[in-house]
RODO-2510 file (C-alpha; in nm, 4 decimals, decimal comma):
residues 352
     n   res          X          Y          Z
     1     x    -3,0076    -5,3484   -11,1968
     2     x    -2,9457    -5,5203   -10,9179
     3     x    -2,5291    -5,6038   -10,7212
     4     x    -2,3976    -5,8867   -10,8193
     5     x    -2,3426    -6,1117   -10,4363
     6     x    -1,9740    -6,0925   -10,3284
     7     x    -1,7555    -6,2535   -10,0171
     8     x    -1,5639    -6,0440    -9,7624
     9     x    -1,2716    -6,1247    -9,5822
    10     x    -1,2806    -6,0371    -9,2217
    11     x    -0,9784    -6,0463    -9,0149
    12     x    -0,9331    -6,0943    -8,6705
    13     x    -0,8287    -5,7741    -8,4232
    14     x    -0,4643    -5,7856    -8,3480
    15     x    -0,4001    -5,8665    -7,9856
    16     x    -0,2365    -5,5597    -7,8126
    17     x     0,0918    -5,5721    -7,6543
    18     x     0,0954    -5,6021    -7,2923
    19     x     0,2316    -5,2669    -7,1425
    20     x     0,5694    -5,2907    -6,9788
    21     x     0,6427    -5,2385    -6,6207
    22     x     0,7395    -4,9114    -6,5546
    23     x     1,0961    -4,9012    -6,4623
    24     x     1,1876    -4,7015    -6,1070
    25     x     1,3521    -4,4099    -6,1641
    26     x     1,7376    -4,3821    -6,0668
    27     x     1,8014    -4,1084    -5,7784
    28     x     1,9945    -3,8476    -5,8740
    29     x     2,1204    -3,5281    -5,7413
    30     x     1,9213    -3,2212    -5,8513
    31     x     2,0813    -2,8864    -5,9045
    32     x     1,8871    -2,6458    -5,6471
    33     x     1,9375    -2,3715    -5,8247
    34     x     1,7568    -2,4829    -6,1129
    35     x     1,5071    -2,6696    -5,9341
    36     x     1,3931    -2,3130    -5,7923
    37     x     1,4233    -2,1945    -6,1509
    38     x     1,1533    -2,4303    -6,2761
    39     x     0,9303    -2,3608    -5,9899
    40     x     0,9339    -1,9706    -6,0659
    41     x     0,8899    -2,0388    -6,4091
    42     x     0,5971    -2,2969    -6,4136
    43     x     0,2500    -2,1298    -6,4157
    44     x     0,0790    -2,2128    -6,0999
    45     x    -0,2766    -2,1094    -6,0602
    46     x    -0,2189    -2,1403    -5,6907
    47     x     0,0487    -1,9495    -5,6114
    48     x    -0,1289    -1,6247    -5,5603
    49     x    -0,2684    -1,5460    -5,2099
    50     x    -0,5558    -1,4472    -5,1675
    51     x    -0,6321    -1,0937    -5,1604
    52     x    -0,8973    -1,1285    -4,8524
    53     x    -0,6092    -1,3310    -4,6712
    54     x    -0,3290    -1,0780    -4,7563
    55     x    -0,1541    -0,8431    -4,5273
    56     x    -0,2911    -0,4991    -4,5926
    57     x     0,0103    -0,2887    -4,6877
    58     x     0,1549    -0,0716    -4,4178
    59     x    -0,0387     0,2739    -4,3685
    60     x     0,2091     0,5304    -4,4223
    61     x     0,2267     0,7144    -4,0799
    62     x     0,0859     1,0807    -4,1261
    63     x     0,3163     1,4062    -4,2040
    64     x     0,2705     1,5850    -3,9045
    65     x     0,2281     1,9503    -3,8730
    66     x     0,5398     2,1074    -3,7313
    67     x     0,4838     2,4629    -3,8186
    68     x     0,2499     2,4854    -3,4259
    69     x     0,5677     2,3372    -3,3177
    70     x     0,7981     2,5832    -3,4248
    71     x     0,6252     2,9066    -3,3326
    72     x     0,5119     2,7834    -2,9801
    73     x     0,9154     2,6575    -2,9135
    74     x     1,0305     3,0514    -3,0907
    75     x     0,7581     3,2906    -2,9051
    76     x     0,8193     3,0726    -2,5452
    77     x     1,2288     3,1182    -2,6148
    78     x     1,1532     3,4689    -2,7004
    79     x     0,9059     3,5193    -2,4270
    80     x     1,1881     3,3688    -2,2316
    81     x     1,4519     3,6362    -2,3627
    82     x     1,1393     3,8818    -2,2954
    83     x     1,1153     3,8219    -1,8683
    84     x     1,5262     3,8006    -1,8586
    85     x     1,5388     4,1697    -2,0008
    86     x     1,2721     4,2641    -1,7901
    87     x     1,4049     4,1447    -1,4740
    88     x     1,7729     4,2133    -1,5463
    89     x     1,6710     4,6140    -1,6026
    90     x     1,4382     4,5867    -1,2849
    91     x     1,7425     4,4656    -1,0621
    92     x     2,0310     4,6647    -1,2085
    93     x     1,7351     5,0078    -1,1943
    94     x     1,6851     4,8390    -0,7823
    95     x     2,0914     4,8769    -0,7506
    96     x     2,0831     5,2551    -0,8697
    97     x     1,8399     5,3115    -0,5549
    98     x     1,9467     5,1570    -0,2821
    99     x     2,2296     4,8003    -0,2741
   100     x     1,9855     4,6220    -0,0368
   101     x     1,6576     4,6419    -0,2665
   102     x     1,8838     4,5187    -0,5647
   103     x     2,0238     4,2178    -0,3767
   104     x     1,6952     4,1554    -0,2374
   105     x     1,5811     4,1121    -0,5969
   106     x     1,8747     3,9334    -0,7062
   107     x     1,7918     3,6513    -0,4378
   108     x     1,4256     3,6819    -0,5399
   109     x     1,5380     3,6165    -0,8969
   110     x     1,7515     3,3159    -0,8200
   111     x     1,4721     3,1622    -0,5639
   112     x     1,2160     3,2213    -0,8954
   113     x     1,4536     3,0720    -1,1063
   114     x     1,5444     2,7132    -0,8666
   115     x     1,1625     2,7010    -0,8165
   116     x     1,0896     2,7031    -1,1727
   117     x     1,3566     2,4499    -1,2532
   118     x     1,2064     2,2280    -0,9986
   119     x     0,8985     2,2699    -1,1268
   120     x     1,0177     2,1685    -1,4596
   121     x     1,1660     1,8285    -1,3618
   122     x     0,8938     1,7508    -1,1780
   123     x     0,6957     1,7995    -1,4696
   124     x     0,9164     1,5897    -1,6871
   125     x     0,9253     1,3345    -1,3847
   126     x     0,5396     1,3115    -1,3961
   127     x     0,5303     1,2655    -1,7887
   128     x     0,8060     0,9609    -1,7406
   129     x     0,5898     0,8409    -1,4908
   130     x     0,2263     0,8669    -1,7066
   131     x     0,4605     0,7013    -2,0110
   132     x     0,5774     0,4057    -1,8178
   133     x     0,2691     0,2820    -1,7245
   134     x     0,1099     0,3258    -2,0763
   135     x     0,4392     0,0909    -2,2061
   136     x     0,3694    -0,0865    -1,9239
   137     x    -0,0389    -0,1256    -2,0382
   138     x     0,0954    -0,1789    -2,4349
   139     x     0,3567    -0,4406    -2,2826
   140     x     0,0904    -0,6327    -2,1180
   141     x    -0,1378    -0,6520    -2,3526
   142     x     0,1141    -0,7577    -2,5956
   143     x     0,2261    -1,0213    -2,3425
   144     x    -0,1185    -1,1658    -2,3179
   145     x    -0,2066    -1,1815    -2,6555
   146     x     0,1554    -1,4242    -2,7364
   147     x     0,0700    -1,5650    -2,4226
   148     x     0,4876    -1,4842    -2,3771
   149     x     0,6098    -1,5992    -2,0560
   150     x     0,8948    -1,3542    -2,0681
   151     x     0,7428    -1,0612    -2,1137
   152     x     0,4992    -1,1184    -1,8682
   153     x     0,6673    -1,1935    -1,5676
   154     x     0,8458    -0,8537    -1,6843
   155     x     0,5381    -0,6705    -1,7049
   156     x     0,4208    -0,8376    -1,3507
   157     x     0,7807    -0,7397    -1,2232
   158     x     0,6968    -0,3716    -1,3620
   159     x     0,3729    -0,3600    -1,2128
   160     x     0,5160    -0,4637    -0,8861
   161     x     0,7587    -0,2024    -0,8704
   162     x     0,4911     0,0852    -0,9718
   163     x     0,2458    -0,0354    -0,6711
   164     x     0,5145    -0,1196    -0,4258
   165     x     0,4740     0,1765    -0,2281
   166     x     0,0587     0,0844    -0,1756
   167     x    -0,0412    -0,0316     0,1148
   168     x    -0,3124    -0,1805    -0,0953
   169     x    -0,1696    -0,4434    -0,2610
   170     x     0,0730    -0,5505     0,0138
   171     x    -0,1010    -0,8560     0,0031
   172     x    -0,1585    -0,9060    -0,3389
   173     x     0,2315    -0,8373    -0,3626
   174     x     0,2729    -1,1315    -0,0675
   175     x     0,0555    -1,3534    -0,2706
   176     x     0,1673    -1,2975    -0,6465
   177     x     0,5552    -1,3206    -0,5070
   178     x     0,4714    -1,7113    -0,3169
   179     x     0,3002    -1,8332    -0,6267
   180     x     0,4566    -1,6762    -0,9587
   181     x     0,6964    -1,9067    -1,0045
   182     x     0,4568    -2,2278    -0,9980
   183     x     0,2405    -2,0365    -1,3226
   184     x     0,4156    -2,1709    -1,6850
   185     x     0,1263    -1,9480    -1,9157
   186     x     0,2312    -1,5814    -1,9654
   187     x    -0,1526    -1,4574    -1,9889
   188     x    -0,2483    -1,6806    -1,6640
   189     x    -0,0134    -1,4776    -1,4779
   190     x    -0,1219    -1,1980    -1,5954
   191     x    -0,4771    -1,2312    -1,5298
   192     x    -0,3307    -1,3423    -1,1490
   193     x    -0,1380    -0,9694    -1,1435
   194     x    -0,4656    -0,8389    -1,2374
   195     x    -0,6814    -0,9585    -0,9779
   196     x    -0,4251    -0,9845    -0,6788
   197     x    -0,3485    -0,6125    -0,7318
   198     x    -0,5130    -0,4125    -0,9341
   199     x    -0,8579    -0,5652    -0,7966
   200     x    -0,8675    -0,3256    -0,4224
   201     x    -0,7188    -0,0442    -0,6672
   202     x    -1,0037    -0,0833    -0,8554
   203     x    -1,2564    -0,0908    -0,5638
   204     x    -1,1057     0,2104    -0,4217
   205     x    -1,1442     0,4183    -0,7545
   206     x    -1,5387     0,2839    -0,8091
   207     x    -1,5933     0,4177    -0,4873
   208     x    -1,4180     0,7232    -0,5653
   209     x    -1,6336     0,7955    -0,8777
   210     x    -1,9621     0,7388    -0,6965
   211     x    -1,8494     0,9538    -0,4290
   212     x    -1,8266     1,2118    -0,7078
   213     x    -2,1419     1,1792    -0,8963
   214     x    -2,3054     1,1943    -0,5882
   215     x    -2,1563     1,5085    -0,4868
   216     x    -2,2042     1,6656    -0,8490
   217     x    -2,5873     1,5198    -0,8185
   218     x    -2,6584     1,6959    -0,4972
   219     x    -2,4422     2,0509    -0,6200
   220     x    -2,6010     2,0519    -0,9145
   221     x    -3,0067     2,0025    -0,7979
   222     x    -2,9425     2,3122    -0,5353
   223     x    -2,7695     2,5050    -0,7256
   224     x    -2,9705     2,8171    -0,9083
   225     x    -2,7648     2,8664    -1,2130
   226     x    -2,6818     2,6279    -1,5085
   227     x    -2,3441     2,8051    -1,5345
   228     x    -2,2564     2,7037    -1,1327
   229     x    -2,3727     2,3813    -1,2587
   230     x    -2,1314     2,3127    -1,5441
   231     x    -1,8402     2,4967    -1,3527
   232     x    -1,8817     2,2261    -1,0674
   233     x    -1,9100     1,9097    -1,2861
   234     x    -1,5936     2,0426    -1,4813
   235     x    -1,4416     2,0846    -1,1221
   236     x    -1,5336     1,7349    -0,9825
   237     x    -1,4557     1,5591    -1,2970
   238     x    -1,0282     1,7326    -1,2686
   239     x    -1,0312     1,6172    -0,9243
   240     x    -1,1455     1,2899    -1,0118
   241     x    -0,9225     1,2393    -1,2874
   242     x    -0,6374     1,3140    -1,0575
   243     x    -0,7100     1,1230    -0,7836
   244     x    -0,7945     0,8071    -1,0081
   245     x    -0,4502     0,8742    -1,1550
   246     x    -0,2888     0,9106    -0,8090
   247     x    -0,4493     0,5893    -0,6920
   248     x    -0,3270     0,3605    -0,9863
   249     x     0,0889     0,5732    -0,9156
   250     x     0,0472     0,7903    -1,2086
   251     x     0,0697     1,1366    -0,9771
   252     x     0,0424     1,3158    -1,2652
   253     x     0,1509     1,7377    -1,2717
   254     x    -0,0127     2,0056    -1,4745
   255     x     0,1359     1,8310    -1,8431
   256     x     0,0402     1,5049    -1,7259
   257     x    -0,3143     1,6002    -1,6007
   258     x    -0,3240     1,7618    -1,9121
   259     x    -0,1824     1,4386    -2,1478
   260     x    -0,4684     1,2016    -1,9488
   261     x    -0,7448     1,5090    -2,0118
   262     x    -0,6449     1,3697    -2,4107
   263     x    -0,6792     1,0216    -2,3096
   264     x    -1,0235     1,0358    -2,1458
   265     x    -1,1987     1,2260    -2,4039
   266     x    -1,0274     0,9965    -2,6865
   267     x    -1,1445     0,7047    -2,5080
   268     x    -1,4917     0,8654    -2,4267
   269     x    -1,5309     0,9520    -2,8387
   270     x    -1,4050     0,6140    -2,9329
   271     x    -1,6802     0,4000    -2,6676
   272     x    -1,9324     0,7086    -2,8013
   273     x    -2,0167     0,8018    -2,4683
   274     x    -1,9819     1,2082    -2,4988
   275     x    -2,2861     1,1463    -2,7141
   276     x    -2,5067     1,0091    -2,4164
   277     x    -2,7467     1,2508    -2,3390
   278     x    -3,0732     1,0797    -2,5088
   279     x    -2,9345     0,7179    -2,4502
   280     x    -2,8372     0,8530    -2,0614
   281     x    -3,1789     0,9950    -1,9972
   282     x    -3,3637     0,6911    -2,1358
   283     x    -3,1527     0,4780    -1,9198
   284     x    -3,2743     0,6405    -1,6312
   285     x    -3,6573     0,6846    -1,7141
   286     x    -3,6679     0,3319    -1,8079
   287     x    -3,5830     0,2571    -1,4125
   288     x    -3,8373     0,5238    -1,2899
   289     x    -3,6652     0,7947    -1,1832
   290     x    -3,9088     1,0317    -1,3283
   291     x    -4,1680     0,8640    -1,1027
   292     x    -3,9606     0,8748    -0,7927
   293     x    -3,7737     1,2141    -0,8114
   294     x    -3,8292     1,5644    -0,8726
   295     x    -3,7625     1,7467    -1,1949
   296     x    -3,4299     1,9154    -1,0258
   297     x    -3,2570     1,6422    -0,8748
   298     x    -3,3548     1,4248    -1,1652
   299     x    -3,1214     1,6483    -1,3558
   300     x    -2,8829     1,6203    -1,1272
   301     x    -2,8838     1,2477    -1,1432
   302     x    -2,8056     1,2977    -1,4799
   303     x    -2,5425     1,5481    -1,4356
   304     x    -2,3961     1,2496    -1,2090
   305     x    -2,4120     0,9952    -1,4437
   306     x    -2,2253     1,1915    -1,7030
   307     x    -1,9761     1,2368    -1,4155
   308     x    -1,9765     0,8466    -1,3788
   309     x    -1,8998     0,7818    -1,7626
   310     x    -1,6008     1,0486    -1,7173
   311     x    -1,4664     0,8393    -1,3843
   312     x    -1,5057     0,4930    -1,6056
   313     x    -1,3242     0,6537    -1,8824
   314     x    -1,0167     0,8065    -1,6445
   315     x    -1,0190     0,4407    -1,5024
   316     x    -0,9533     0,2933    -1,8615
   317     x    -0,6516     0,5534    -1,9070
   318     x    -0,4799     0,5657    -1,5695
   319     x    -0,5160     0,1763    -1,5063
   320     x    -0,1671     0,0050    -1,5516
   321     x    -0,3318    -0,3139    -1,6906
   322     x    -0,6114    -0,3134    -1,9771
   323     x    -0,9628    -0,5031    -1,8276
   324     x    -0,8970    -0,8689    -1,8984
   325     x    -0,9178    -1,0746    -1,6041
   326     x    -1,1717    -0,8291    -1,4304
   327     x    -1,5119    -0,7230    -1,5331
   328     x    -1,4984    -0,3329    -1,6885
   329     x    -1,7152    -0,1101    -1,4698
   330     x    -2,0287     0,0062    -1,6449
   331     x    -2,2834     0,2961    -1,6138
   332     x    -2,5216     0,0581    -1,4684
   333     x    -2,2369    -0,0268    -1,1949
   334     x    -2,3167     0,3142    -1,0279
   335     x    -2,6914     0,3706    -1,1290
   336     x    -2,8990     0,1973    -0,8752
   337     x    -2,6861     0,3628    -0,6072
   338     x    -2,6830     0,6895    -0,7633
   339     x    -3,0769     0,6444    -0,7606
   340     x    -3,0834     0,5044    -0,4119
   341     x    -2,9284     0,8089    -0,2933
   342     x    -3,1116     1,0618    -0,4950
   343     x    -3,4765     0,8989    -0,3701
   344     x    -3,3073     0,9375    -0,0088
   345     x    -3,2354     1,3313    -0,0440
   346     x    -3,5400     1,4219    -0,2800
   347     x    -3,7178     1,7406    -0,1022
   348     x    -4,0642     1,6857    -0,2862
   349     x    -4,0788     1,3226    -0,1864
   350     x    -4,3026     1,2691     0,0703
   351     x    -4,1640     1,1256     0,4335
   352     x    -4,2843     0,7720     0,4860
***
């Protein structure tokens, strides 16, 4: 059966009201304390640094091991007590035989003690000395890295005052004083202290190490026993260290030769160069030395080269200023003239 046909109304769509103008808001005063209240409250994805970006925490410093502390400071205190009992018995038994033997030993005694006291400051002196310039090094570096103007012209002033009795730098002292004031940058004048002193300094001390791997190079290819060999090289490299120091004012004593001993061999395990014996003998067979010299003096070449990397490494600790505005010496630096010489005083090479 089929729908009956039916009409449908259809109305027409409403016309939507037109959307008012927003009104501007009044200003009002807002309440800080709540206005940081709904900030700390609100979730915000965003807040959160990121954990790449984020300073690492500090590094707690390590517990150090005072125990070696306290038994060297107790057995030299009673070692101490030990050589006063000794001596005081030895002078008073001196005084039961004869009144001139015991105040000969008295004045003995108190001539032994002023030199040792002497010794001592001068000591202490020297570790001042060595400490200053490594402030003096931090200080700098510092300086150049804020590219402070204060701190550097105090770190040039130190500087000035550590070299002032070098006749080396008289004119780099003439120079830096007549211009210093003109330079605004803190690292510029820096990098001018660098260069106006420390650059003859540093002439003075590569000449000083190849002076000394010569020498070692030359000891070490006559000598006939590997045990004269290694007593040498450890011989030439504590006169080199000291002389380096002396040249850059550290004039270091026994405790001071001793702290920059620490120094060089931190620096040479951090640059990996106490590890150089198949890198240091490649070096020098890829320039031809086994070609040009004998098997002995060869070795001694390489003896001198290992004396080289020692000099670089005492130049790094004694230097008052880090390497910025000058090029740091090398192994290859020293090399070619180490090579030059060793061709000249090979026995087995045949006169041209």
């Amino acid at each position: 059966m089929s729908r009956a046909p039916a009409s449908f109304r259809i109305e027409e769509p409403k016309a939507e009201p037109a959307p008012k103008p927003a009104s501007r808001r009044k200003p009002q005063a807002i309440d800080p304390g709540k206005a940081v209240t709904v900030v700390a409250d609100a979730e915000d994805y965003f807040s959160e640094a990121d954990m790449a970006l984020a300073t690492p925490p500090p590094v707690p410093k390590p517990r150090r091991f005072w125990l070696a502390r306290i038994f060297f400071a107790a057995f030299a205190i009673l070692f101490s007590l030990a050589v006063g009992l000794w001596t005081d018995r030895l002078i008073r038994d001196l005084f039961t035989r004869a009144d001139w033997l015991g105040w000969l030993a008295l004045g003995v005694a108190v001539i032994a003690v002023l030199a040792l006291l002497a010794i001592i400051a001068r000591e202490a002196w020297a570790l001042m000395r060595l400490a200053s310039i490594e402030e003096l090094r931090r200080d700098a570096s510092q300086a150049i890295a804020s590219d402070d103007a204060k701190a550097a012209r105090k770190s040039v002033a130190h500087l000035t005052a550590l070299l002032a009795s070098k006749p080396e730098t008289a004119a780099g002292r003439k120079a830096l004083e007549s211009i210093s004031d003109d330079i605004i940058d803190g690292a510029d004048l820096l990098f001018l202290a660098e260069r106006e002193l420390l650059a003859p300094l540093d002439a003075l001390a590569r000449k000083q190490v190849l002076d000394a791997a010569k020498r070692v190079s030359v000891v070490t290819a006559i000598s006939p026993r590997a045990l004269v060999d290694v007593a040498y090289v450890v011989f030439e490299a504590a006169r080199l260290t000291r002389r380096i120091a002396q040249l850059y004012g550290g004039r270091p004593g026994f405790l001071g030769f001793l702290r920059l001993v620490r120094s060089i061999l931190a620096h040479l395990a951090v640059t990996g160069t106490m590890a150089a014996g198949e890198t240091l003998v490649q070096q020098v067979v890829g320039h031809g030395l086994a070609a040009r010299l004998s098997a002995k003096l060869g070795e001694g070449v390489v003896n001198g080269m290992m004396t080289a990397r020692i000099g670089i490494a005492a130049m790094a600790a004694a230097r008052p200023l880090a390497f910025n505005a000058l090029p740091r010496p090398g192994v290859g630096d020293f090399l070619k003239a180490l090579m030059r010489f060793a061709s000249t005083k090979d026995p087995d090479k045949p006169a041209s």
